[in-house]
N, CA, C and O atoms as a MOPAC input file, in Angstrom:
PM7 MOZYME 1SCF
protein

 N     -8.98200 1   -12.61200 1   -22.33000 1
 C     -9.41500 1   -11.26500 1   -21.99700 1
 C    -10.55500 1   -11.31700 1   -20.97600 1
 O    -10.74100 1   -10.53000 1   -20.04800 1
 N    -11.27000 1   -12.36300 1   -21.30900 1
 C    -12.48100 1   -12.33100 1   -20.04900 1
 C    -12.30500 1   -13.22500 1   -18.78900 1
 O    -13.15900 1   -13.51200 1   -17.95100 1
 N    -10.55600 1   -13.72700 1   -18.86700 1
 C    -10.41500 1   -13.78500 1   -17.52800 1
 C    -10.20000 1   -12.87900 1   -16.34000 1
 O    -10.65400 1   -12.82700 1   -15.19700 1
 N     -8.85600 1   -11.80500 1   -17.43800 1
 C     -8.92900 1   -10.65100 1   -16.74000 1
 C     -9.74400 1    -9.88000 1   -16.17900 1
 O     -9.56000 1    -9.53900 1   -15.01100 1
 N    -10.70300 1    -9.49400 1   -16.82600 1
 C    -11.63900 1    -8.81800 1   -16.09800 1
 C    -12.60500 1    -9.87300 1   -14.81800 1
 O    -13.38500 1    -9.28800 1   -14.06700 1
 N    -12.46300 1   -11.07100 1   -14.73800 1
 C    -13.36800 1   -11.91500 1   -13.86400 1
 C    -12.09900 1   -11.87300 1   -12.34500 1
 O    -12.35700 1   -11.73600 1   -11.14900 1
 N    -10.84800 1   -12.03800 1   -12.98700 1
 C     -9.68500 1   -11.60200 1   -11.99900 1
 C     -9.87900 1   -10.59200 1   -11.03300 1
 O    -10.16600 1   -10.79300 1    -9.85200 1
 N     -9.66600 1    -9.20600 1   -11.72500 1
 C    -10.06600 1    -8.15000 1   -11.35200 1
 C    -11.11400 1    -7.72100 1   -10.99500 1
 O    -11.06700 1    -6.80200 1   -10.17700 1
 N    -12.49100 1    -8.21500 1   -11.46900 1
 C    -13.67500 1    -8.40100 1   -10.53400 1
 C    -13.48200 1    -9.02200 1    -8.90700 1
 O    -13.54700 1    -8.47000 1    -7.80800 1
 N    -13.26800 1   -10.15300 1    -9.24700 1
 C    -12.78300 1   -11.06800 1    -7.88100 1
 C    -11.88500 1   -10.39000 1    -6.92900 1
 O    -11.93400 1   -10.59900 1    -5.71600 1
 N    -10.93300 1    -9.44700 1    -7.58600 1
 C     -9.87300 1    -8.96900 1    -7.01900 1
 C    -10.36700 1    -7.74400 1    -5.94000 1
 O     -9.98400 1    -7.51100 1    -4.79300 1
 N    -11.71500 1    -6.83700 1    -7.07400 1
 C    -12.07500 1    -5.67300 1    -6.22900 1
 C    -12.99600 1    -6.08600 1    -5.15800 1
 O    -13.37000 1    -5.38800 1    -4.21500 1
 N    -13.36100 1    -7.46400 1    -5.44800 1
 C    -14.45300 1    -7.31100 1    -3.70600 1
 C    -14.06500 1    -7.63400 1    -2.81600 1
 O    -13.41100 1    -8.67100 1    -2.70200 1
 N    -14.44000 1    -6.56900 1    -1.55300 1
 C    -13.74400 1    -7.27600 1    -0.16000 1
 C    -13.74200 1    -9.01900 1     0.34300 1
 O    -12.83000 1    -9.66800 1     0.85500 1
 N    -14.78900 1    -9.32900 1     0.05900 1
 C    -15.00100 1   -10.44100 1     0.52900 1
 C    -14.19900 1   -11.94800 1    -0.21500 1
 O    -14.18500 1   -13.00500 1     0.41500 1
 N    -13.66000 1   -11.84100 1    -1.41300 1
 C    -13.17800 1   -12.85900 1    -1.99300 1
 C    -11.92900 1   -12.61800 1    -1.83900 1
 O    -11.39600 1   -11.64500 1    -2.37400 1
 N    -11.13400 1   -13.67500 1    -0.90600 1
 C     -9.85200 1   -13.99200 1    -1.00100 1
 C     -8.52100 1   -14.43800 1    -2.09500 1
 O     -8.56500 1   -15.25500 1    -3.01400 1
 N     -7.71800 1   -13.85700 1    -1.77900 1
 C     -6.97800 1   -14.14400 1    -2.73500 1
 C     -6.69300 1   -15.79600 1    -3.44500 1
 O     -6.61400 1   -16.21400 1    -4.60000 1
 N     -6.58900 1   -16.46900 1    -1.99300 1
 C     -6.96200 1   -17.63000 1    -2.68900 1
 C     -7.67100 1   -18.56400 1    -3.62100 1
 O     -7.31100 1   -19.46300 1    -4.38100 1
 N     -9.02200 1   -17.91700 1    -3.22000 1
 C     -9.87600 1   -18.29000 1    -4.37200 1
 C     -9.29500 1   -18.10200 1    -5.77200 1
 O     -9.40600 1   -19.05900 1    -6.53800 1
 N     -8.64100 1   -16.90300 1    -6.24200 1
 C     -8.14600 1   -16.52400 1    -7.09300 1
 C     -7.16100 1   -17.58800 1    -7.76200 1
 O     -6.97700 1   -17.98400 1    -8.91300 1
 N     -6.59700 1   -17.87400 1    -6.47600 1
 C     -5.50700 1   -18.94700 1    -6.79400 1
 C     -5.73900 1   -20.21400 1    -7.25400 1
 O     -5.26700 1   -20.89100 1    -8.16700 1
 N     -6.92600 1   -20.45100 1    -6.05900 1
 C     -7.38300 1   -22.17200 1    -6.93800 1
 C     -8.14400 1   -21.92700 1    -8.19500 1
 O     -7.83000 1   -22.60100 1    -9.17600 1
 N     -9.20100 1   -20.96200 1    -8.30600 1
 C     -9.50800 1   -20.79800 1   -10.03200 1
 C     -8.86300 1   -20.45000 1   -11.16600 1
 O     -9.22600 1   -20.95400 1   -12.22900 1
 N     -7.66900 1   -19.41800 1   -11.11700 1
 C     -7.10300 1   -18.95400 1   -12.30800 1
 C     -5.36400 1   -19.50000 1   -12.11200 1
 O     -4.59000 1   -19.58500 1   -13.06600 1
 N     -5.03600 1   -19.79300 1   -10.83300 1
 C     -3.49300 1   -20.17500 1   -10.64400 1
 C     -2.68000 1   -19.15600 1   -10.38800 1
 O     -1.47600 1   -19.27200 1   -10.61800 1
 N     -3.13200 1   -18.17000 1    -9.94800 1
 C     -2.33800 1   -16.91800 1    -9.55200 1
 C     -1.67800 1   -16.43000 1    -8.39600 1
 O     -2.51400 1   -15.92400 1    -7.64700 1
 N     -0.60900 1   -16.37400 1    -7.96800 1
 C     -0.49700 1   -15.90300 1    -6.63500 1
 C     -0.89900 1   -14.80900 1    -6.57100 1
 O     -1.49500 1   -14.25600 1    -7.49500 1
 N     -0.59200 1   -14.18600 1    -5.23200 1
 C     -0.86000 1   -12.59500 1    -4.72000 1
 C     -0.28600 1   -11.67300 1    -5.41700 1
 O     -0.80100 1   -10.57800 1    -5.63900 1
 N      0.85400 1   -12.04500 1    -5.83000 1
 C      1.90500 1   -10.90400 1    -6.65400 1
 C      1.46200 1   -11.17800 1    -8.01400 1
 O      2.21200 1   -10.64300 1    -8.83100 1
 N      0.50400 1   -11.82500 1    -8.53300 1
 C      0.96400 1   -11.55400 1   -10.12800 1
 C     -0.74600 1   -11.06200 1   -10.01000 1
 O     -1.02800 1   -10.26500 1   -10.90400 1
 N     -1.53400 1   -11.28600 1    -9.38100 1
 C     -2.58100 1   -10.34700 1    -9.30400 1
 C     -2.52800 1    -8.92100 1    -8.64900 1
 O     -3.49900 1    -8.24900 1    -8.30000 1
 N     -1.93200 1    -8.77500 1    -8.60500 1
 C     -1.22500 1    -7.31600 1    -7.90600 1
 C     -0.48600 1    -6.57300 1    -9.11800 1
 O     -0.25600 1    -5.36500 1    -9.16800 1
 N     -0.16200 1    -7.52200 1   -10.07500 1
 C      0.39300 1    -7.25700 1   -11.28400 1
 C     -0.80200 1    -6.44200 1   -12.19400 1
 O     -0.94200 1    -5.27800 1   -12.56700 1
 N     -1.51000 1    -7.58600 1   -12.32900 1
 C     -2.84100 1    -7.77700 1   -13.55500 1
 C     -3.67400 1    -6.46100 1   -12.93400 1
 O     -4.46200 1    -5.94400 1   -13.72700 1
 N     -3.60100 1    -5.98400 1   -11.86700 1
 C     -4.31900 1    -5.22200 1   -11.44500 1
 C     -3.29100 1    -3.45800 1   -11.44300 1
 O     -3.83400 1    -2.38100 1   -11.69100 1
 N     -2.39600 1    -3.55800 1   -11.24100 1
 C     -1.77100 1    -2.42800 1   -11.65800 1
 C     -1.37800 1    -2.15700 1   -13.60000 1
 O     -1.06700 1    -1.05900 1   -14.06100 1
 N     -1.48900 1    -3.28800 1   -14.32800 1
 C     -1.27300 1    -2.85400 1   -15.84400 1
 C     -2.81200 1    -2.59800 1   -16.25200 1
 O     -3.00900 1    -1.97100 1   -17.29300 1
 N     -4.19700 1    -3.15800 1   -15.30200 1
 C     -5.23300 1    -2.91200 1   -16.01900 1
 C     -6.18800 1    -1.50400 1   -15.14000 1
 O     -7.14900 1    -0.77600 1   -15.39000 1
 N     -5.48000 1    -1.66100 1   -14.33400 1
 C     -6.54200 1    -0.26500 1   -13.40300 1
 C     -5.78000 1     1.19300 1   -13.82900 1
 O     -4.69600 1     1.14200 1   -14.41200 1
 N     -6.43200 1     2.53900 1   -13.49200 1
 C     -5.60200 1     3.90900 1   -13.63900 1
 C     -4.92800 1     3.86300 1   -12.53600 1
 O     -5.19600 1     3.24900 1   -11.50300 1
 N     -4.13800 1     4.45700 1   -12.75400 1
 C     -3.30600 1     4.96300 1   -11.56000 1
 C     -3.73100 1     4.99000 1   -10.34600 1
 O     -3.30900 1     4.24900 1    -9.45800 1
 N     -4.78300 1     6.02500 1   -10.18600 1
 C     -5.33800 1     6.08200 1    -8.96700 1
 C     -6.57300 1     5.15400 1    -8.08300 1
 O     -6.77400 1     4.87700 1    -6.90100 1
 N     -7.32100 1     4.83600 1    -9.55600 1
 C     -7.82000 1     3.64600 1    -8.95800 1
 C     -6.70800 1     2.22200 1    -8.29000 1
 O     -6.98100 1     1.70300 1    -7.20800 1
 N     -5.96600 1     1.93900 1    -8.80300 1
 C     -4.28300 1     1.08000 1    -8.39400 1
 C     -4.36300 1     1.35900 1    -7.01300 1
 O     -4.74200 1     0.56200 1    -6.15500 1
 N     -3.89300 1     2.83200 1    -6.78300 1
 C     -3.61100 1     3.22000 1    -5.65100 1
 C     -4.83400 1     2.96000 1    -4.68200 1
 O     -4.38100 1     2.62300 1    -3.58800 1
 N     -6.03700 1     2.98700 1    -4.67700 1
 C     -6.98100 1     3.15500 1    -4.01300 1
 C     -7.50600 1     1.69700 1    -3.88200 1
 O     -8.32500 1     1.39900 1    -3.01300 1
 N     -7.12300 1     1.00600 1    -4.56800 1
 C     -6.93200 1    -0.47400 1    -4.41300 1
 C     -6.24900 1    -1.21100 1    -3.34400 1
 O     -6.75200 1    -2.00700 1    -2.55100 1
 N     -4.78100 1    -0.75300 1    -3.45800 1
 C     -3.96400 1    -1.81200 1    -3.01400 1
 C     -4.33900 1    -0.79700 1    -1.32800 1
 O     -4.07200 1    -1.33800 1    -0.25500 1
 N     -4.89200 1     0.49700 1    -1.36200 1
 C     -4.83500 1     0.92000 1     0.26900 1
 C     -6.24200 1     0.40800 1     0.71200 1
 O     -6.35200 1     0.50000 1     1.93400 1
 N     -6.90900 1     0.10100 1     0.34800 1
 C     -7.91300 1    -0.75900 1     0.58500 1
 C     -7.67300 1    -2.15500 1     1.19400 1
 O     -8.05400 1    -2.56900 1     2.28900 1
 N     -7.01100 1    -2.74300 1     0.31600 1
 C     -6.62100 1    -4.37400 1     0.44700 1
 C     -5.82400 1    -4.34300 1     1.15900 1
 O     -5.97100 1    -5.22600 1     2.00400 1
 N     -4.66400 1    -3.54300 1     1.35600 1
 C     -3.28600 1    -3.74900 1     2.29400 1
 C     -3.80000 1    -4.22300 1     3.48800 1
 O     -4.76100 1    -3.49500 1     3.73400 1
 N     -3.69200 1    -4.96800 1     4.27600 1
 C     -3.59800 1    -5.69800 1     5.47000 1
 C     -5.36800 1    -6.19500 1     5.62000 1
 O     -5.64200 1    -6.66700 1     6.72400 1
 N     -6.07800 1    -6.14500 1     5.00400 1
 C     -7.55800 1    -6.28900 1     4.96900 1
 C     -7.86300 1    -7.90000 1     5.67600 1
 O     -7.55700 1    -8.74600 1     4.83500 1
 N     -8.28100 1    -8.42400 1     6.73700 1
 C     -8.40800 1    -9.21400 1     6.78000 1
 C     -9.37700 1   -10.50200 1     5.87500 1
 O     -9.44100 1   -11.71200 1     6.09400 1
 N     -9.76000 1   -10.02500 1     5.27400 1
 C    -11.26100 1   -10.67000 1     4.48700 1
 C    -10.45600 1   -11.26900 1     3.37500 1
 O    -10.68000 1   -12.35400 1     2.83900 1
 N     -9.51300 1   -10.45100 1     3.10000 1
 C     -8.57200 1   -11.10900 1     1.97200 1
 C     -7.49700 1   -12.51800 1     2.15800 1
 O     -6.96900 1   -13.07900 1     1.19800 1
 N     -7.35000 1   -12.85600 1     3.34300 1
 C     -6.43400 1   -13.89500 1     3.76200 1
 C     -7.76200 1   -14.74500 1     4.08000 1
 O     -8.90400 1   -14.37900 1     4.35700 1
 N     -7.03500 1   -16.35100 1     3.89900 1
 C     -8.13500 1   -17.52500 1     4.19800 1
 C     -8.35000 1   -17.96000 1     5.42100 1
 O     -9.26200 1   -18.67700 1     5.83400 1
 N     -6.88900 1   -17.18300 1     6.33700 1
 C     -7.04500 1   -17.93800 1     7.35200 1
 C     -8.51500 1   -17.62000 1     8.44700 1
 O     -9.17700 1   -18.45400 1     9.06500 1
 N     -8.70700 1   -15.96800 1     8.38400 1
 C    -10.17800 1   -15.88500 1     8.30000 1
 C    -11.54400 1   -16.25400 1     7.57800 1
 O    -12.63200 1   -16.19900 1     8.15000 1
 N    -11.39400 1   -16.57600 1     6.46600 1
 C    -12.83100 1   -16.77100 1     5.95300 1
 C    -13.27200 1   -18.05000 1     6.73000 1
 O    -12.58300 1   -18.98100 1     7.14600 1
 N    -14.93700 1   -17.78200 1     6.82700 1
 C    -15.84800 1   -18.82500 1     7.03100 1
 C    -15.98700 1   -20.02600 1     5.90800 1
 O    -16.26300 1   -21.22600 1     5.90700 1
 N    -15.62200 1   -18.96400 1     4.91500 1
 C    -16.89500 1   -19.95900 1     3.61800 1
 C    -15.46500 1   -20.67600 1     2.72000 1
 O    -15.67500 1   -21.26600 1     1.66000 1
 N    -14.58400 1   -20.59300 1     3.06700 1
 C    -13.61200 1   -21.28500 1     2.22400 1
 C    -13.12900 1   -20.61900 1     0.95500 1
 O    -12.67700 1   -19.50600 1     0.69000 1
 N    -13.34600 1   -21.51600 1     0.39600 1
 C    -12.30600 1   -20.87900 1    -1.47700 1
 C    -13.72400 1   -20.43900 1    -2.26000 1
 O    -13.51400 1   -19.78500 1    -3.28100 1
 N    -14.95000 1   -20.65900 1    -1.98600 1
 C    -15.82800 1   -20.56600 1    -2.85300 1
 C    -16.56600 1   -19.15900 1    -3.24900 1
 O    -17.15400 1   -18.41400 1    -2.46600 1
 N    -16.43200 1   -19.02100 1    -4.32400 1
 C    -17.00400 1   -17.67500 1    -4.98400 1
 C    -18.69900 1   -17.53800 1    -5.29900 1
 O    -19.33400 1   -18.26700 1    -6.06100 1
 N    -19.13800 1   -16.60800 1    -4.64300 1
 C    -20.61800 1   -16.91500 1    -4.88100 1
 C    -20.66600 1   -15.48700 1    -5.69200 1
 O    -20.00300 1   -14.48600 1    -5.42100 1
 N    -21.73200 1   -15.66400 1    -6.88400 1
 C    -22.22200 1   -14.34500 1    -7.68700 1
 C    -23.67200 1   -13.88600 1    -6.28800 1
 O    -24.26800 1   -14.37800 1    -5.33000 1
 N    -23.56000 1   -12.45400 1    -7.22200 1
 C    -24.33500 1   -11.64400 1    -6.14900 1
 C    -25.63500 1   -12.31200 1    -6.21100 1
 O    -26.34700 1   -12.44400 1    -5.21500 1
 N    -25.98500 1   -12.78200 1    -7.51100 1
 C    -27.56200 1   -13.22900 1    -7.54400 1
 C    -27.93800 1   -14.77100 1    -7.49700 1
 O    -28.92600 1   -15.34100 1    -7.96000 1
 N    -27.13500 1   -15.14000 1    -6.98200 1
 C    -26.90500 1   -16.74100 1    -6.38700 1
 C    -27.59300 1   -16.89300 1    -5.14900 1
 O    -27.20800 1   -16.44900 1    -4.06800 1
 N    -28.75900 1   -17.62500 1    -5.39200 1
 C    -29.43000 1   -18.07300 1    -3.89700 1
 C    -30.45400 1   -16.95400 1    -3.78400 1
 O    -31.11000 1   -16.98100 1    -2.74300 1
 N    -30.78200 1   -15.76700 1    -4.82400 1
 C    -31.48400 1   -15.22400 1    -4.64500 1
 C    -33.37400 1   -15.47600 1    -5.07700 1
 O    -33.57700 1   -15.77300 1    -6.25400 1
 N    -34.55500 1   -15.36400 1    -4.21200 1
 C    -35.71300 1   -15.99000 1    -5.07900 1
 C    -35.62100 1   -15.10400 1    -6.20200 1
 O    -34.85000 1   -14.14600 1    -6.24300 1
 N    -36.27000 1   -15.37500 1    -6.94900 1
 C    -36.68100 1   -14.75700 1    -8.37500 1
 C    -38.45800 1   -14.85500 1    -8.56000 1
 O    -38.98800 1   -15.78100 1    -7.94700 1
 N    -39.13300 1   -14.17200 1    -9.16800 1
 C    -40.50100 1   -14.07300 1    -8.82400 1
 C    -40.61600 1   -15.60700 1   -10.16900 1
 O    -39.65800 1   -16.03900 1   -10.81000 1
 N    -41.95900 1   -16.08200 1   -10.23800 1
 C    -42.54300 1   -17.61700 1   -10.92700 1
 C    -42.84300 1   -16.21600 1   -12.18800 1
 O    -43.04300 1   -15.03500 1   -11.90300 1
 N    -42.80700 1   -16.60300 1   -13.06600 1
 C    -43.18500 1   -16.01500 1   -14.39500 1
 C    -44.65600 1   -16.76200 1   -14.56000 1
 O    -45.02600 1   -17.93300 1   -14.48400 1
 N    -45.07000 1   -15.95600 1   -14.72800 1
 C    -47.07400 1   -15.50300 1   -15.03600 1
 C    -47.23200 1   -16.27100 1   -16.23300 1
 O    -46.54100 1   -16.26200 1   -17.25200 1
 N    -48.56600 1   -17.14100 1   -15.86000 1
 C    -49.01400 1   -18.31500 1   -16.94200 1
 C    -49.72700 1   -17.59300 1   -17.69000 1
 O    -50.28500 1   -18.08400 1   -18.67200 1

């Protein structure tokens, strides 16, 4: 269950390719296209796949950074906690 939702996380941001998807969970394009139409509403679905349809950010052959998934707060400073 808490892959799905890390799927579908991965799935809604522009920037992470489908591939990534592929080398972490083993999924092609179509069965995340799946996981994402039995777990989204309707219209979110819809507002999805017209988003993603032809999106370049989603294919590898553009990315810079490869297969790798970075969280938002990765690489970020964090303040020293007070002695």
């Amino acid at each position: 269950m808490l892959s799905i939702h890390r799927i579908i996380e991965m799935a809604w941001e522009d920037r992470t390719p489908f591939a990534a998807i592929k080398v972490q969970f083993g999924l092609s394009e179509a069965e995340v296209i799946k996981i994402m139409r039995q777990n989204l509403n309707p219209k979110s679905f819809r507002n999805w796949r017209q988003r993603v349809n032809g999106r370049k950010t989603k294919s590898t052959s553009t990315q810079l950074t490869g297969y790798r998934h970075r969280c938002p707060t990765q690489g970020k400073r964090r303040p020293k906690p007070r002695k």
